[in-house]
gemmi code that builds the backbone of each chain (N, CA, C; Angstrom):
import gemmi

chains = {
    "A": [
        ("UNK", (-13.344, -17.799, -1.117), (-12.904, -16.547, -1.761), (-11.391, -16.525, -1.840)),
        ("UNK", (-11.281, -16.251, -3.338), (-9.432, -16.497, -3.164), (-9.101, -14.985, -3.185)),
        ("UNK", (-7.485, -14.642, -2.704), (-7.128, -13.545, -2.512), (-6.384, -13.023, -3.863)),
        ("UNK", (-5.756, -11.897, -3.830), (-5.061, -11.609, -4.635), (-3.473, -12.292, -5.234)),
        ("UNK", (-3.729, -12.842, -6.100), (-2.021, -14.077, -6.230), (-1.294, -13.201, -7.693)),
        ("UNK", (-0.204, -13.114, -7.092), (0.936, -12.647, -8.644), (1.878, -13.636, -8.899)),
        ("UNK", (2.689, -13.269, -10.075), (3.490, -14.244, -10.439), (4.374, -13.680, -11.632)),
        ("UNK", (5.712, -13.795, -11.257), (6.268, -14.908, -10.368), (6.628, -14.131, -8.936)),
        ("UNK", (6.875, -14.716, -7.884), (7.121, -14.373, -6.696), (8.758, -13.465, -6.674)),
        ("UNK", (9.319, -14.137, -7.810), (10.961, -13.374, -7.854), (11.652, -13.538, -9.062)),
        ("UNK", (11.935, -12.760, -9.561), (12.548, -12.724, -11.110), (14.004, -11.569, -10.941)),
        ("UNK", (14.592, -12.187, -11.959), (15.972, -11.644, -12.082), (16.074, -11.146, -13.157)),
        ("UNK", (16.574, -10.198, -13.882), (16.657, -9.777, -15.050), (17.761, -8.986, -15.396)),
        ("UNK", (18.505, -8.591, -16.722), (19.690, -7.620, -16.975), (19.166, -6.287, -17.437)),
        ("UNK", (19.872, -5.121, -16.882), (19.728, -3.878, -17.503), (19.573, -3.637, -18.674)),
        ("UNK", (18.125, -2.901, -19.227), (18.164, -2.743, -20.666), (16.723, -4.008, -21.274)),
        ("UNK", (16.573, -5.401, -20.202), (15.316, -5.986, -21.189), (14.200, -5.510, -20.226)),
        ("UNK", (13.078, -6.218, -21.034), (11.521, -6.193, -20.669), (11.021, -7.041, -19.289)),
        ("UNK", (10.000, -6.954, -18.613), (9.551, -7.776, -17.898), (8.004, -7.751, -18.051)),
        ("UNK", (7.719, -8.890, -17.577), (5.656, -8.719, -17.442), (5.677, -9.629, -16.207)),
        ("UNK", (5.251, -9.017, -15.440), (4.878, -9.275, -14.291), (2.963, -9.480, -13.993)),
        ("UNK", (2.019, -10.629, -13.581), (0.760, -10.880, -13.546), (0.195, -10.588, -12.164)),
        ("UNK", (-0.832, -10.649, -12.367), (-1.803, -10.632, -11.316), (-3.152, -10.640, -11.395)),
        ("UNK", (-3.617, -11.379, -10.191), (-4.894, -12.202, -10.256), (-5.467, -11.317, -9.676)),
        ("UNK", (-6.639, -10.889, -9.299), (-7.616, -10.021, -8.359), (-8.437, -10.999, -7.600)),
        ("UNK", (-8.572, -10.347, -6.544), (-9.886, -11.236, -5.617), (-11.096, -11.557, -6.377)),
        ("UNK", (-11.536, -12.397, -6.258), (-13.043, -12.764, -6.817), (-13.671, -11.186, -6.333)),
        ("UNK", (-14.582, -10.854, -7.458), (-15.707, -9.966, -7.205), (-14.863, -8.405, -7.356)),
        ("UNK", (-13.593, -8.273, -7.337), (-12.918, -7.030, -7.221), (-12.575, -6.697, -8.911)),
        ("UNK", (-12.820, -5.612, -9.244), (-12.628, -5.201, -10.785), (-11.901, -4.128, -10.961)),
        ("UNK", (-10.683, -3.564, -9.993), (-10.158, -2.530, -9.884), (-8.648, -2.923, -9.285)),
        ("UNK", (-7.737, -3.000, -10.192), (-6.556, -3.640, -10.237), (-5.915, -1.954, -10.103)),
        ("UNK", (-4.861, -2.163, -9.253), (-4.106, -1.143, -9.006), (-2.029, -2.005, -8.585)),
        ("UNK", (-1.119, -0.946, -9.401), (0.069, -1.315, -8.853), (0.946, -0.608, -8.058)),
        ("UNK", (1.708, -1.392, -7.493), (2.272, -0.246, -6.930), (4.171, -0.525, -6.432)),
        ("UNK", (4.736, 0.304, -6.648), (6.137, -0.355, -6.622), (6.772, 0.117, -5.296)),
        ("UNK", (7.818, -1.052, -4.805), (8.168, -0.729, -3.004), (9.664, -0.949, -3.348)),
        ("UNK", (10.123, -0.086, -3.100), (11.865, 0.098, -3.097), (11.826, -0.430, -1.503)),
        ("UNK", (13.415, -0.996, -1.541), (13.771, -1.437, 0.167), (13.076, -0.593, 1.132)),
        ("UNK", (12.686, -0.885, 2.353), (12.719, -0.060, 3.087), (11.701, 1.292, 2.916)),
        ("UNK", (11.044, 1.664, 2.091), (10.370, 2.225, 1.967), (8.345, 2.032, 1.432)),
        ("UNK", (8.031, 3.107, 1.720), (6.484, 2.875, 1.660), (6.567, 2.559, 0.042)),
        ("UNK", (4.984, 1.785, -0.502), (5.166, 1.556, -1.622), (4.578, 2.799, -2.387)),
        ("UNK", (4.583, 3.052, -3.764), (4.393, 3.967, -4.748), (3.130, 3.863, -5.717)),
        ("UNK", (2.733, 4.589, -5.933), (1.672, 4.259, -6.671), (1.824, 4.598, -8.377)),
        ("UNK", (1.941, 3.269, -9.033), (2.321, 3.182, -10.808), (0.973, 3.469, -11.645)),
        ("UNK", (-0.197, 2.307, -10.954), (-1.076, 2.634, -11.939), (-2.435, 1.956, -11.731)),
        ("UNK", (-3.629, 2.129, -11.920), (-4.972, 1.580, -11.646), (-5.357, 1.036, -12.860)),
        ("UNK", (-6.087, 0.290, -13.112), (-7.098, -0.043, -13.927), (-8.489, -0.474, -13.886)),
        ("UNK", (-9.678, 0.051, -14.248), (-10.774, -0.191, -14.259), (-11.450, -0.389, -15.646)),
        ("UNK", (-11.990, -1.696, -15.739), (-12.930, -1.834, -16.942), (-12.002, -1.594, -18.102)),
        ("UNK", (-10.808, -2.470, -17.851), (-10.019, -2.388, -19.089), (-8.852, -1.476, -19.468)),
        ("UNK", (-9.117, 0.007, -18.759), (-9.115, 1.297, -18.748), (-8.165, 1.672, -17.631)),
        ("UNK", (-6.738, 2.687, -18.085), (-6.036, 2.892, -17.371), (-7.194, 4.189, -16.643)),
        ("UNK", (-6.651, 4.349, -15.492), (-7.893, 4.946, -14.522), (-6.985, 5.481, -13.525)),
        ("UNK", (-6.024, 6.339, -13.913), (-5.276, 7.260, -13.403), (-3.250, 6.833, -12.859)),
        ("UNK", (-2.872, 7.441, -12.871), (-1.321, 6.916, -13.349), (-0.611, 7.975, -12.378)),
        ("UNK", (0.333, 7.365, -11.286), (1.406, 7.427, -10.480), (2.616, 8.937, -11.904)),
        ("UNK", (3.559, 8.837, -10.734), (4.733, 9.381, -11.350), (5.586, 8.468, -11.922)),
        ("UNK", (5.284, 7.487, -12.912), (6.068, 6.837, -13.540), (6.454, 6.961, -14.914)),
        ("UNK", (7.711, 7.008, -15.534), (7.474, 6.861, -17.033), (7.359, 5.864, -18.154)),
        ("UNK", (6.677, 6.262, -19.163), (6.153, 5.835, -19.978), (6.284, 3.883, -20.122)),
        ("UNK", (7.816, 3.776, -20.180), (7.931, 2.166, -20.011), (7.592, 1.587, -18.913)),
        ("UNK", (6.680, 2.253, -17.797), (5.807, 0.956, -17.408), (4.565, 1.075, -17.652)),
        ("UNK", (3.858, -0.233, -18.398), (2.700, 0.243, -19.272), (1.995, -1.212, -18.524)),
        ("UNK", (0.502, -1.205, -18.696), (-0.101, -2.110, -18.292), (-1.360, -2.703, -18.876)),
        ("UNK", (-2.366, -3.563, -18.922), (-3.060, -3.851, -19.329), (-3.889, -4.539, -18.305)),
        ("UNK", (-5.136, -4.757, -18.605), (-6.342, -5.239, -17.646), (-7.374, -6.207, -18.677)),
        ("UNK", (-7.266, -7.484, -17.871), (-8.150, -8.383, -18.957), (-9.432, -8.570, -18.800)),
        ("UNK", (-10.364, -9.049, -19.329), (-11.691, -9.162, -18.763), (-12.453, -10.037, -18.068)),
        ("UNK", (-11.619, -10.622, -17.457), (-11.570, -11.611, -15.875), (-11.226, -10.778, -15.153)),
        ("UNK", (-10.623, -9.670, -15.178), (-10.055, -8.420, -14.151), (-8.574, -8.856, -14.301)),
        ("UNK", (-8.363, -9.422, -14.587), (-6.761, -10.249, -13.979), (-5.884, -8.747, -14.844)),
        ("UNK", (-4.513, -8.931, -14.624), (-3.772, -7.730, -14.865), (-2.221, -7.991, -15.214)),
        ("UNK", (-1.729, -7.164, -15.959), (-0.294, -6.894, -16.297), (0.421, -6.207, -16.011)),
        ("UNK", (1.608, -5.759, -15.131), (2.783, -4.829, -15.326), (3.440, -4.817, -16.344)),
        ("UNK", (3.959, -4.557, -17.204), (5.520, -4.495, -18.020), (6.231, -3.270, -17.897)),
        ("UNK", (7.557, -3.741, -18.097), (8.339, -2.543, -17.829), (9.416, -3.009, -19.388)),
        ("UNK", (9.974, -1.554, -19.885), (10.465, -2.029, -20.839), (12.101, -1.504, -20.178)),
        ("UNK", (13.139, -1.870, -20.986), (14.481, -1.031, -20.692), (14.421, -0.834, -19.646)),
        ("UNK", (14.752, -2.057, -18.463), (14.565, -2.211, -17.476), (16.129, -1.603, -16.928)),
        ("UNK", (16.018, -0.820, -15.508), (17.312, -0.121, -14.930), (17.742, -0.525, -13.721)),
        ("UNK", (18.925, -0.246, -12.891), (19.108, -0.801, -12.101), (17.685, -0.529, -10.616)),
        ("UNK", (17.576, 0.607, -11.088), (16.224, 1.232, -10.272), (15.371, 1.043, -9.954)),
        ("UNK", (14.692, 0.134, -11.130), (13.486, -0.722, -10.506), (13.411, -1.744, -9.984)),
        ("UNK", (14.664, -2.275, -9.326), (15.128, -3.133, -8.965), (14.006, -3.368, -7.380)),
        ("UNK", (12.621, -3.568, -7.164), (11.916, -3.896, -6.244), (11.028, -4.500, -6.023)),
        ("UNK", (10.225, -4.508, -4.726), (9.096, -5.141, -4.615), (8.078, -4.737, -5.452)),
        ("UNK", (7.143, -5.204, -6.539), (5.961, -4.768, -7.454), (4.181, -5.549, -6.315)),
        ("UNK", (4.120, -4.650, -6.578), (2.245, -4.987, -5.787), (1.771, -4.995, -6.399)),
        ("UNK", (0.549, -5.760, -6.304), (-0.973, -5.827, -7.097), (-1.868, -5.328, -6.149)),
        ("UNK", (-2.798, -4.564, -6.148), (-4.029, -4.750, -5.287), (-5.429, -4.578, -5.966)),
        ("UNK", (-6.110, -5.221, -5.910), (-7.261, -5.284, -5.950), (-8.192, -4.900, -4.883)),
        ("UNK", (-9.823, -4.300, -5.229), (-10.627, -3.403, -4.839), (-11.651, -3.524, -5.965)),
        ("UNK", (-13.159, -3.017, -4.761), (-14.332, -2.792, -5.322), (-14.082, -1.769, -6.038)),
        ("UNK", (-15.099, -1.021, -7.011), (-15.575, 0.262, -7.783), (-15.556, 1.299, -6.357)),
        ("UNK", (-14.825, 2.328, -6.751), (-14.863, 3.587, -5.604), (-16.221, 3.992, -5.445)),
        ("UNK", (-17.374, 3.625, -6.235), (-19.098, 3.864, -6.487), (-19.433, 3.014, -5.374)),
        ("UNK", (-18.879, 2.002, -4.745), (-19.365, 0.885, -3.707), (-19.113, 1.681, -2.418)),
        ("UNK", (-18.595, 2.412, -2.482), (-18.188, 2.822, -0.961), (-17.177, 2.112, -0.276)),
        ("UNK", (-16.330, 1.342, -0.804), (-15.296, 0.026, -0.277), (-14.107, 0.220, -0.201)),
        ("UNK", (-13.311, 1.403, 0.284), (-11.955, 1.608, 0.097), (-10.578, 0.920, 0.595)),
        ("UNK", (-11.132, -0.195, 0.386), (-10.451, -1.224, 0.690), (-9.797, -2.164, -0.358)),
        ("UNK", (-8.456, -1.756, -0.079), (-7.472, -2.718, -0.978), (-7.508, -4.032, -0.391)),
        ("UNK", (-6.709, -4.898, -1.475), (-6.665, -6.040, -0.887), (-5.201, -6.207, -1.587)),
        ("UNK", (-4.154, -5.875, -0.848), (-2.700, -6.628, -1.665), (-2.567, -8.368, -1.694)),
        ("UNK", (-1.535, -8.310, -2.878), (-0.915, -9.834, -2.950), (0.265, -9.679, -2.299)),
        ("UNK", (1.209, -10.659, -2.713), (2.638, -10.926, -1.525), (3.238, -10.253, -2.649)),
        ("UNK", (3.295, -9.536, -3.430), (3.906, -9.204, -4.850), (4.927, -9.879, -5.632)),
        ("UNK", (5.851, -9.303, -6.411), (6.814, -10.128, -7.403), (8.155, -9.199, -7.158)),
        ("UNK", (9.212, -9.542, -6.218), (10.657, -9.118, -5.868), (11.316, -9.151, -7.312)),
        ("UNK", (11.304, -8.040, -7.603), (12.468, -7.879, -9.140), (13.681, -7.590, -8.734)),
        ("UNK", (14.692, -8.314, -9.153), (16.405, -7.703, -9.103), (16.705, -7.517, -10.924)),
        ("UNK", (17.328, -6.463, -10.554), (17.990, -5.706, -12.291), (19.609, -5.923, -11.617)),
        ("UNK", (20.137, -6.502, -12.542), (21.829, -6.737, -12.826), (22.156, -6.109, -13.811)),
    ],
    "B": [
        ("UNK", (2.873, 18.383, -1.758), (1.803, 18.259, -1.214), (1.390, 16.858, -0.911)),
        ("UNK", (2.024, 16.149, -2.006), (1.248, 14.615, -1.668), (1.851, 13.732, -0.976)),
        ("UNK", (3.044, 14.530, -0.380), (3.542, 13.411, 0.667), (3.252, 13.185, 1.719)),
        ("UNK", (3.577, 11.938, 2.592), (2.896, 11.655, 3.981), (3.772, 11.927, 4.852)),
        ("UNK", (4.424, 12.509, 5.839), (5.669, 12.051, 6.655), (4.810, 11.150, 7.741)),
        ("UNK", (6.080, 10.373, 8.162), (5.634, 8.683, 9.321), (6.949, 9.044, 10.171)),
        ("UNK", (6.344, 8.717, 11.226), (7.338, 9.027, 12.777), (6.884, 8.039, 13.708)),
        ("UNK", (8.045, 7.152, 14.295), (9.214, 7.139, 14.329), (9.948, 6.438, 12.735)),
        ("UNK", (10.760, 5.868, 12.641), (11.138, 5.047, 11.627), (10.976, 3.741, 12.068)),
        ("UNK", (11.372, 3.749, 13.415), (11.646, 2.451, 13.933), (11.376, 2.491, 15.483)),
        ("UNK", (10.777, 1.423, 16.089), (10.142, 1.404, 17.680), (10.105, -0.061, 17.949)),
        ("UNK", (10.866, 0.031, 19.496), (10.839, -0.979, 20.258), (10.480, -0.892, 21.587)),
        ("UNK", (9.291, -1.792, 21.586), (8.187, -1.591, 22.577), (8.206, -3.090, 23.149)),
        ("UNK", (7.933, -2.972, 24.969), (7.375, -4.441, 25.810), (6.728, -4.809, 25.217)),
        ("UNK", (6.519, -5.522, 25.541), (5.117, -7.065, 25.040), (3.765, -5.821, 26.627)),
        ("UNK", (3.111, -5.808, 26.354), (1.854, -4.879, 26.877), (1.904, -3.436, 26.525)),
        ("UNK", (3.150, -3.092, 26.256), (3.044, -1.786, 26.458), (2.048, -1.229, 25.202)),
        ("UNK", (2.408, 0.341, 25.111), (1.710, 1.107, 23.960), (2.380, 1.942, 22.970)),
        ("UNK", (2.565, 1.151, 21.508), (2.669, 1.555, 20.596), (2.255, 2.656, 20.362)),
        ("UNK", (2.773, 3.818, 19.164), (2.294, 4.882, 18.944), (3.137, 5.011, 17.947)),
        ("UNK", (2.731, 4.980, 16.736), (3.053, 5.908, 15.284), (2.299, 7.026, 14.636)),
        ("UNK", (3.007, 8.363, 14.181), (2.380, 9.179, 13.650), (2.579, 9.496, 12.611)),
        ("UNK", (1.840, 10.354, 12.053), (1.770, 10.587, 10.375), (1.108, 12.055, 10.207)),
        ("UNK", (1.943, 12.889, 9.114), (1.098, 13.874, 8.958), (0.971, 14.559, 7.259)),
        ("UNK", (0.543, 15.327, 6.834), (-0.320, 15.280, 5.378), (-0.350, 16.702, 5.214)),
        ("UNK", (-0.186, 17.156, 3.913), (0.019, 18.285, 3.429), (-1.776, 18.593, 2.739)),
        ("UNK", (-2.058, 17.790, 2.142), (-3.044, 17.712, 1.133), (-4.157, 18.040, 1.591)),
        ("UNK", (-4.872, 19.211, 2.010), (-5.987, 18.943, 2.702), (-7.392, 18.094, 1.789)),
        ("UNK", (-7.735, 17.619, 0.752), (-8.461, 17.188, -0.121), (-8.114, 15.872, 0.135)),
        ("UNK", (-7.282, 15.725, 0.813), (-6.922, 13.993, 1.777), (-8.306, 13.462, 2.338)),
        ("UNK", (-8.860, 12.281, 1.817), (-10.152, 12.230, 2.481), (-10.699, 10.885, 2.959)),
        ("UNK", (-9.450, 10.153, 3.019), (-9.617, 8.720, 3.753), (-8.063, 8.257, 4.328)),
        ("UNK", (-7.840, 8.133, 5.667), (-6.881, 7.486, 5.852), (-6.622, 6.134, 6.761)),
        ("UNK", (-6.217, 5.017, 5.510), (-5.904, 3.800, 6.226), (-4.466, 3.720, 7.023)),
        ("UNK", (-4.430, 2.442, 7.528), (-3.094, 1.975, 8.089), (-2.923, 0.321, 7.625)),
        ("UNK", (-1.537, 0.543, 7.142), (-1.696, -1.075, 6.812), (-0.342, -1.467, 7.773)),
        ("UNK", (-0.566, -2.757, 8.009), (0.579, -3.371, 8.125), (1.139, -4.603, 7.561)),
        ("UNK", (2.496, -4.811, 7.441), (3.658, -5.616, 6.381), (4.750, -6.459, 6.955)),
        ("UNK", (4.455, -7.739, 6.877), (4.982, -8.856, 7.627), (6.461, -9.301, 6.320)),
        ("UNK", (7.255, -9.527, 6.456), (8.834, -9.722, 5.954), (7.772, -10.834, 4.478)),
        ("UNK", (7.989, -9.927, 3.242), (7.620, -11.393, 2.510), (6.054, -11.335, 2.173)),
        ("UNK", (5.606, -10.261, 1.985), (3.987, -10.173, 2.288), (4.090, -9.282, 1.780)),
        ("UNK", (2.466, -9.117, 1.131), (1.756, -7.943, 0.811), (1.516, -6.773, 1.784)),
        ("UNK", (1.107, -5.396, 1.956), (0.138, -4.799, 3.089), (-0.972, -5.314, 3.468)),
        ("UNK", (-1.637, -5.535, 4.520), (-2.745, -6.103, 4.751), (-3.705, -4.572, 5.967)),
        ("UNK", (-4.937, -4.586, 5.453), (-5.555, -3.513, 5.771), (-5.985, -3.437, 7.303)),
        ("UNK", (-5.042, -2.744, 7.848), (-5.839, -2.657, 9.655), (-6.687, -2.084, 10.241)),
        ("UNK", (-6.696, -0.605, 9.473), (-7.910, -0.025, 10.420), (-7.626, 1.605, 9.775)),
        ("UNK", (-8.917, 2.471, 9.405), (-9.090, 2.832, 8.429), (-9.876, 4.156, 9.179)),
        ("UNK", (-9.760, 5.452, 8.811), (-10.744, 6.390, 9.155), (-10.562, 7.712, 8.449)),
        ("UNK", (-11.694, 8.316, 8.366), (-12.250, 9.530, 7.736), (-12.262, 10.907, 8.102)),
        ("UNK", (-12.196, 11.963, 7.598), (-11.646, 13.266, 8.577), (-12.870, 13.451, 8.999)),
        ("UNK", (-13.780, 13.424, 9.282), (-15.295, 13.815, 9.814), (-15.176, 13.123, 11.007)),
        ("UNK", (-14.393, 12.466, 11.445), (-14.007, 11.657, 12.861), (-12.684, 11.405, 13.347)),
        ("UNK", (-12.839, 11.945, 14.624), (-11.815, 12.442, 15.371), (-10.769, 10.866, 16.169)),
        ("UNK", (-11.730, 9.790, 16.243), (-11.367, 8.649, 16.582), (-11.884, 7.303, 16.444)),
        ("UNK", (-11.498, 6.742, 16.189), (-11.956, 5.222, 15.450), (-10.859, 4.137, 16.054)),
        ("UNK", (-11.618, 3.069, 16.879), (-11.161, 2.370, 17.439), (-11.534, 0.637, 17.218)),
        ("UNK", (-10.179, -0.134, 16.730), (-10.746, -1.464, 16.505), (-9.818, -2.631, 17.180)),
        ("UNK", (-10.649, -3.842, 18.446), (-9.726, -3.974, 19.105), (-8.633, -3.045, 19.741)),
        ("UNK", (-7.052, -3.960, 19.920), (-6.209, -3.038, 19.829), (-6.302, -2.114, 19.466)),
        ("UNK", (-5.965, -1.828, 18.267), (-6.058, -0.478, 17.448), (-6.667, 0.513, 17.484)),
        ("UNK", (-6.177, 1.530, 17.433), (-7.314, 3.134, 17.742), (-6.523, 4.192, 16.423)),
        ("UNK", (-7.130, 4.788, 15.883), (-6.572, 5.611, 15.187), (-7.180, 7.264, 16.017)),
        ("UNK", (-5.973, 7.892, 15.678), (-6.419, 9.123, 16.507), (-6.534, 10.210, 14.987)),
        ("UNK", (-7.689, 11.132, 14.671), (-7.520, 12.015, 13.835), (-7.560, 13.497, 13.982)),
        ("UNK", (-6.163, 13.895, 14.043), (-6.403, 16.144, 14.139), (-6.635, 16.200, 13.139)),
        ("UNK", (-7.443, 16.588, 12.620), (-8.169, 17.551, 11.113), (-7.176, 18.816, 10.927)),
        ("UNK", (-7.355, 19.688, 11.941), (-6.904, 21.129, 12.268), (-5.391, 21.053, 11.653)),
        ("UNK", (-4.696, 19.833, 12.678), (-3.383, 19.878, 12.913), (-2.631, 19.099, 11.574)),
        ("UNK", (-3.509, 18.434, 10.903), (-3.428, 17.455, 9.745), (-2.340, 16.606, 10.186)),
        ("UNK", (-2.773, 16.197, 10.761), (-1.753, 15.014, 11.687), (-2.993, 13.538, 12.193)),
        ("UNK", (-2.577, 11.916, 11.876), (-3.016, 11.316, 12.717), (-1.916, 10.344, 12.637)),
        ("UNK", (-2.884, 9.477, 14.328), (-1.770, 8.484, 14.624), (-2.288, 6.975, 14.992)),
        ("UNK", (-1.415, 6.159, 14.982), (-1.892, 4.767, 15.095), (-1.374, 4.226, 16.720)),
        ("UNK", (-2.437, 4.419, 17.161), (-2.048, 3.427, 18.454), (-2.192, 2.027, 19.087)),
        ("UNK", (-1.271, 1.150, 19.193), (-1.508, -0.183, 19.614), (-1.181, -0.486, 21.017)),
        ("UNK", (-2.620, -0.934, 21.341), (-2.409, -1.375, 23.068), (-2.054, -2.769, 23.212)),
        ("UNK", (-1.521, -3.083, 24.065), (-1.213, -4.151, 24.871), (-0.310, -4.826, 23.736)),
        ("UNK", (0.754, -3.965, 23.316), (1.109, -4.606, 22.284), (1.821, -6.259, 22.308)),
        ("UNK", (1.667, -6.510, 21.457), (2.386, -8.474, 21.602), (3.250, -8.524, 20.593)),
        ("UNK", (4.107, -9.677, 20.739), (5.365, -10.226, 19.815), (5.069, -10.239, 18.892)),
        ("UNK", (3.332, -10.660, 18.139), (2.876, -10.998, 16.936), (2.442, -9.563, 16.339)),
        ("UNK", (2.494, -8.386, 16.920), (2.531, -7.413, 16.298), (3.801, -6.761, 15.458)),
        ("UNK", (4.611, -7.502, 15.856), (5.872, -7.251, 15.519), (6.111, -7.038, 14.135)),
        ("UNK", (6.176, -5.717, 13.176), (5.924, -5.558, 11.465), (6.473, -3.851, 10.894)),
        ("UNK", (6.096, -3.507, 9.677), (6.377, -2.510, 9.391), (4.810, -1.847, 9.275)),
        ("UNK", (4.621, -1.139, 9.893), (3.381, -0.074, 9.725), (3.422, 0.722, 8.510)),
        ("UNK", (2.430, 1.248, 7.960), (2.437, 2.295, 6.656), (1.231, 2.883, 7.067)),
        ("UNK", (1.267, 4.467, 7.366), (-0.006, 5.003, 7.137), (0.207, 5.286, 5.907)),
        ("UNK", (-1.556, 5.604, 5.193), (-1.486, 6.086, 3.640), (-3.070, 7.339, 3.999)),
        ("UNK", (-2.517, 8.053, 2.244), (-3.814, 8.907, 2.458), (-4.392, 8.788, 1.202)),
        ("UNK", (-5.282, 8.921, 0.658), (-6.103, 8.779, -0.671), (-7.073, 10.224, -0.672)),
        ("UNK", (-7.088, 10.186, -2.040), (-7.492, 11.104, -3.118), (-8.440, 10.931, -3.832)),
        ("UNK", (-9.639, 11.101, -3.186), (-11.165, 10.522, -4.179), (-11.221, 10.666, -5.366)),
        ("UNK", (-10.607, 11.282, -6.069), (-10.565, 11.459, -7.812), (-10.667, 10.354, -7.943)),
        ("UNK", (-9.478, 10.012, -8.104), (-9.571, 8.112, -9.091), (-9.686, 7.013, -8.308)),
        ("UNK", (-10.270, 7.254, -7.639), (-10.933, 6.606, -6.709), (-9.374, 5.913, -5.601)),
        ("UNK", (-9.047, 4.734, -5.578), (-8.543, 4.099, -4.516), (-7.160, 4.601, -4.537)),
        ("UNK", (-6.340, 5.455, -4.657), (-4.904, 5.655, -5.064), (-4.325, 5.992, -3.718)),
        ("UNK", (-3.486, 5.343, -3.080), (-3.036, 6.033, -1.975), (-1.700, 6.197, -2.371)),
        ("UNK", (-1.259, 7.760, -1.117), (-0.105, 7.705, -0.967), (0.447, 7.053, 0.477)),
        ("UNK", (1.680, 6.487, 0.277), (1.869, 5.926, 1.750), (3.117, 6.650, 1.561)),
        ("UNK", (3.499, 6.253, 3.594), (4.181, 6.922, 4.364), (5.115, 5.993, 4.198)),
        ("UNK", (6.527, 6.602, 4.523), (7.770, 5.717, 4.264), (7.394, 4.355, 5.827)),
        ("UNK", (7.339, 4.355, 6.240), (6.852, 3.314, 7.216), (7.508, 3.387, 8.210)),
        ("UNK", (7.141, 2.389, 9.381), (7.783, 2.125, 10.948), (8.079, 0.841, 11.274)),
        ("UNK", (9.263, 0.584, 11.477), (9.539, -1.068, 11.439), (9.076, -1.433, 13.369)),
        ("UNK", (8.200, -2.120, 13.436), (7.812, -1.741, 14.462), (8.284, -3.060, 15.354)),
        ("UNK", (9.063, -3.288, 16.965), (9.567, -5.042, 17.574), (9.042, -4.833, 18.890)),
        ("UNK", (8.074, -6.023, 19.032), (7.715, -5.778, 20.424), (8.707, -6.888, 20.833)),
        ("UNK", (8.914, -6.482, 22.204), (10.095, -7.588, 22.780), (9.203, -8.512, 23.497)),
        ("UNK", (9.511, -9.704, 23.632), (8.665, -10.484, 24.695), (8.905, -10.510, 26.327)),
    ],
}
model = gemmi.Model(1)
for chain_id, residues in chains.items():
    chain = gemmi.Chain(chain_id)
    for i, (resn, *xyz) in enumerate(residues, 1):
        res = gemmi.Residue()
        res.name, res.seqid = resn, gemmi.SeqId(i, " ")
        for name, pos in zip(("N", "CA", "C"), xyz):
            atom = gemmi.Atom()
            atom.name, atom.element = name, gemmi.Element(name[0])
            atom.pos, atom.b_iso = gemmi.Position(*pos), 0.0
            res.add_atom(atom)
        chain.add_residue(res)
    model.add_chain(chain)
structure = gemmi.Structure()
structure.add_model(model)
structure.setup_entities()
């Protein structure tokens, strides 16, 4: 059973472009969720996806948008990127909340720096 | 409402002694709370997990203590060791959309040897 893997592990980028950030889900898990970790602090919750389907959305705006493929696997993007989001990005994967399984499973996520 | 507060920020504990982090919750519709912990370079990884219909839940080490009343719980680690040495996060979730937690700013937690 493989775990949850993203990619890339660390990306650099300038104020103002795009990023897409991936992620794999555990075998058998169909419920991709992100979540963003500034230094030092707990992480945030951006956005879920189930069955393709954004499936409820954090306090974030509009330019971070996402997509869910039908392997489960998953997308972040962020557009007009700021010095702000300059952090750790999570993936986690999870059963259907119908399973009774409230159990995430994070990856090591993708360290963004904005210059 | 949907925030968590986490106490201490930071704890340095013997190698046996007993850990103790707390957390407390505005939300009463709060209806699952895990604890994860976060090694330098890592994801959260899921430690030990409990429900307000129970007052205590204990795994290994780990015990989670739950006040309902007081909307307060806490994470306790016995006999703590060097390899516990991490940042704790309690979180609380919101059965609507199913898995969404909020987490607690965290506890950088050093056991000394």
């Amino acid at each position: 059973e493989t775990g949850v893997t993203q990619s890339p592990t660390h990306l650099i980028k300038t104020r103002g472009q795009q990023v897409t950030l991936r992620c794999s889900s555990q075998s058998g898990h169909n419920t991709v969720s992100w979540y963003q970790q500034a230094l030092g602090q707990g992480p945030q919750f951006i956005f879920q996806y189930y069955r393709e389907e954004e499936n409820g959305r954090g306090n974030f705006p509009p330019r971070f948008s996402g997509l869910q493929f039908p392997n489960y696997s998953s997308e972040l993007n962020v557009n007009a990127l700021e010095l702000d989001d300059s952090a750790l990005y999570l993936c986690a994967s999870s059963l259907p909340v119908y399973r009774g399984d409230y159990g995430y499973t994070f990856g090591s996520g993708t360290r963004l720096t904005v210059v | 409402q949907q925030q968590v507060k986490q106490s201490p920020q930071s704890l340095i504990v013997q190698k046996g002694g007993i850990s103790i982090i707390n957390c407390a919750y505005e939300n009463t519709a709060f209806d699952y709370f895990p604890w994860y912990q976060q090694f330098p370079g890592k994801g959260p990884a899921l430690l030990i997990a409990i429900r307000p219909d129970v007052s205590e839940k204990k795994e290994g080490r780990f015990t989670i203590s739950f006040n309902k009343s007081a909307k307060q719980f806490s994470l306790h680690i016995m006999d703590s060791q060097p390899g516990d040495s991490a940042t704790y996060f309690c979180a609380a979730s919101l059965d609507n959309y199913g898995q969404n937690f909020v987490f607690g700013p965290g506890t950088r937690l050093s056991v000394l040897p």
